[in-house]
C-alpha positions, -999 to 999 in steps of 0.1 A, spaced: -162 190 -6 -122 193 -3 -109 205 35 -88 233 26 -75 232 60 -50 206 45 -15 221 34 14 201 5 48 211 5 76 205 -19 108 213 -4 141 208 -31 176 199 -13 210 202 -32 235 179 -17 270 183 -13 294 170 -42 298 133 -32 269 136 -7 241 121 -26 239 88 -13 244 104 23 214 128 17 191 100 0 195 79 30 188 102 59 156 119 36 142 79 34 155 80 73 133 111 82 101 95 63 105 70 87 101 95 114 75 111 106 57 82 87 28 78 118 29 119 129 -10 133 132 -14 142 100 9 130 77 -13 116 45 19 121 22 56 120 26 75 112 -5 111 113 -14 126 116 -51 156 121 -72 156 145 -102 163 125 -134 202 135 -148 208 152 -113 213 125 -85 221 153 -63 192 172 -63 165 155 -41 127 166 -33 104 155 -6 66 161 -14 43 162 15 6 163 24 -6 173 56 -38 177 72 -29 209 88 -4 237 87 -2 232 124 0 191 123 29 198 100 48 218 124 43 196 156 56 171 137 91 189 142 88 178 183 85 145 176 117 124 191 146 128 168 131 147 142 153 180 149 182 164 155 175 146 124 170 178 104 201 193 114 220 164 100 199 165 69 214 204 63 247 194 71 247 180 37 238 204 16 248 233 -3 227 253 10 190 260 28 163 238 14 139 254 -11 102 253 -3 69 257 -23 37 256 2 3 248 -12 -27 237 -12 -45 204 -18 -77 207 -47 -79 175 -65 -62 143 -73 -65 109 -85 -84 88 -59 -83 118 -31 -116 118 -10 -105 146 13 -136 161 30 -164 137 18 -189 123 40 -214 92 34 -210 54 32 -220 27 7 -231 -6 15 -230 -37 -9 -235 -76 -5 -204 -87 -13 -217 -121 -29 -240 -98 -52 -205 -90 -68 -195 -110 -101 -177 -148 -91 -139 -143 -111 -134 -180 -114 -167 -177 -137 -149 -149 -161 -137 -164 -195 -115 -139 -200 -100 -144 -166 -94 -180 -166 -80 -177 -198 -50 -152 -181 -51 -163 -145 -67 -200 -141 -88 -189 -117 -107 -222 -120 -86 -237 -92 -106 -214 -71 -142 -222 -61 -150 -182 -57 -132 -147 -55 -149 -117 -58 -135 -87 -58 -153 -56 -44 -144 -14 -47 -161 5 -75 -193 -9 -59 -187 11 -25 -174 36 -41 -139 32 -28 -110 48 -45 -77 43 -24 -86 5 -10 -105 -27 -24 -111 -63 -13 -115 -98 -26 -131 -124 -10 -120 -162 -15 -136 -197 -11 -116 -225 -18 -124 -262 -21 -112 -287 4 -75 -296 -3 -71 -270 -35 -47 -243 -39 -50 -212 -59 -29 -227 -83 -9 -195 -91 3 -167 -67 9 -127 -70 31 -98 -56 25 -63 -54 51 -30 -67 31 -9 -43 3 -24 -23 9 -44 7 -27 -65 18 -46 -81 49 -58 -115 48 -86 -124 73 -93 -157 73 -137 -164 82 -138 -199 83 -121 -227 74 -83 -232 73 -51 -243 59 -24 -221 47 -5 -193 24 29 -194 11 43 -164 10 78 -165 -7 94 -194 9 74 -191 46 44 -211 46 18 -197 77 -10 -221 90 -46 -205 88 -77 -210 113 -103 -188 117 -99 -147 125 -63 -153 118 -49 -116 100 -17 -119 80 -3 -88 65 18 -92 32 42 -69 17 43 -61 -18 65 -76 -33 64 -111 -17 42 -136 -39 14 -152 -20 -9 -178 -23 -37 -196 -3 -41 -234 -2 -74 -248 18 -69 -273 40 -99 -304 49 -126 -280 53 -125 -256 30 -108 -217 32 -131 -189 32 -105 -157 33 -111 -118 26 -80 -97 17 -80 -59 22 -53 -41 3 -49 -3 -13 -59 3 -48 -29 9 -72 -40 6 -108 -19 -23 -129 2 -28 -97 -4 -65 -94 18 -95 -114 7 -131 -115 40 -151 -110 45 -192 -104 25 -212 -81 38 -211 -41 18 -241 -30 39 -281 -30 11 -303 -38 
């Protein structure tokens, strides 16, 4: 059942002739800002194709009144008035409402629970192996559509003593959380390599390539991340052998 307690906004701002670039950076400026208000689910800025003065934020908030306390946050006024000071005039608003969406969940209840080893091994897929290689590793599995989950998924790895995945991958979108449950050795992440032991959480941004290399006993690692359809790329192995 969708909350309709929970408000969007789209709010158009025209910049001043060679303001642009000025008016791009303080919108990506006041996402920062607001980024961890109560209530902020959304907060997106975007350029209008053929018009790079012309510049929309689209927002999602909990509540009408979440929304507006977000204004008293520190710097956030200040910040606005410097925002206007570049345009041609007063931003335009549209107010709505959320009632559906790809991967929105607003207002369900319930919980699913699944044995994550019941899940299909991916170093066992043919079709895999013959795109990724996956046979370096000795399991992944990768869990979501059996919970039920639409906006986050998880993959758990067990590698062999002394093997790497023997390929790595980056993100556009999705940054993940590795938790590492036994074992240890290490992952490469661009040119930083970080030692594992056990309940050790490393966060990875998108775009960095990763991989995970086991050390003498073995790595046993589940990774959290958000779900973002055709988001991942396979790219060159991390890992020195």
């Amino acid at each position: 059942m969708n909350d309709t307690s929970a408000v969007t906004r789209t709010v158009t701002f025209h910049a001043l002739p060679g303001q642009a670039s000025a008016l791009a950076e303080k919108l990506g400026r006041a996402a920062e800002l607001v980024a961890e208000a109560p209530g902020c689910e959304h907060w997106l800025v975007e350029r209008e194709r053929g018009d790079p003065g012309t510049l929309r934020v689209n927002e999602v908030w909990a509540s009408a009144e979440l929304r507006d306390a977000a204004l008293d946050l520190p710097g956030v006024r200040e910040h606005a008035a410097e925002v206007i000071a570049l345009l041609t005039g007063p931003p335009e608003a549209v107010e709505g409402e959320p009632l559906a969406g790809a991967r929105l969940g607003r207002g369900e209840t319930g919980a699913t629970r699944f044995a994550i080893l019941d899940a299909p091994d991916l170093s066992k897929d043919a079709e895999l192996l013959g795109r990724y290689e996956l046979a370096e590793v000795d399991e992944a599995r990768y869990v979501r559509e059996q919970l039920g989950a639409r906006q986050i998924g998880l993959t758990h790895y067990r590698l062999r003593p002394g093997r790497s995945q023997g390929w790595a991958h980056r993100h556009g979108v999705a940054e993940e959380i590795y938790v590492v449950l036994g074992g240890g050795g290490t992952i490469a992440v661009d040119d930083e390599r970080l030692e594992l032991s056990p309940l050790d959480a490393v966060r990875v941004a998108p775009g960095s390539a990763r991989e995970l290399a086991a050390g003498g006993d073995g790595l046993e690692v589940l990774a959290f991340g958000s779900h973002v359809p055709g988001d991942g790329e396979m790219v060159g192995p991390q890992q020195v052998p």
